[in-house]
N, C-alpha and C positions, 0 to 999 in steps of 0.2 A: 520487558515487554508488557503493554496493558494487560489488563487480568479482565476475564470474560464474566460482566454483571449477567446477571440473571432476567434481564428485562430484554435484551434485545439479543438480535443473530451473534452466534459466536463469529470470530474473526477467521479466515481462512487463514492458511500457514503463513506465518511472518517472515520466515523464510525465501517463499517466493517472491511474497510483496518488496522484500528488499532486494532480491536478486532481480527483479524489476524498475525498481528507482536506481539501483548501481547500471543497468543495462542503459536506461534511458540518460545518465546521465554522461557513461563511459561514451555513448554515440551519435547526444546531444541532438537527437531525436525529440519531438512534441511526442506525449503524453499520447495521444493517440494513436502510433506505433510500437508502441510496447507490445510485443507478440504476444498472443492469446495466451503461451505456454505459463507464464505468470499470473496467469487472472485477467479480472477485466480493466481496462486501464482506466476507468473512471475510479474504481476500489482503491487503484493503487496510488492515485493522483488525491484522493482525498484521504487515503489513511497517512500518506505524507504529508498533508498540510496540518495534521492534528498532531501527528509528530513534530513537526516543524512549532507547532505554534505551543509546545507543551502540554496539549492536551492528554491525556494517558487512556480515556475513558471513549467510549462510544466507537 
């Protein structure tokens, strides 16, 4: 998992955020239905695309 730089907000649980992109992906839901219980779904639609795209950081 990315390691939290010193410059900006640390990351909420990784945990959730994944159990969020497995949920939305298991019931093939938009991005915007991801239950609150996870975070917010724009957090978790952009820490996936940083993952997705290799990025480790930010």
């Amino acid at each position: 998992m990315p390691i939290v730089s010193g410059r900006s907000r640390p990351w909420t649980d990784h945990r959730l955020a994944v159990e969020g992109m497995a949920w939305k992906y298991r019931t093939g839901a938009p991005w915007r239905d991801v239950p609150e219980r996870f975070g917010k779904w724009n957090s978790i639609y952009k820490r996936f695309n940083r993952w997705a795209e290799g990025g480790s950081s930010e």
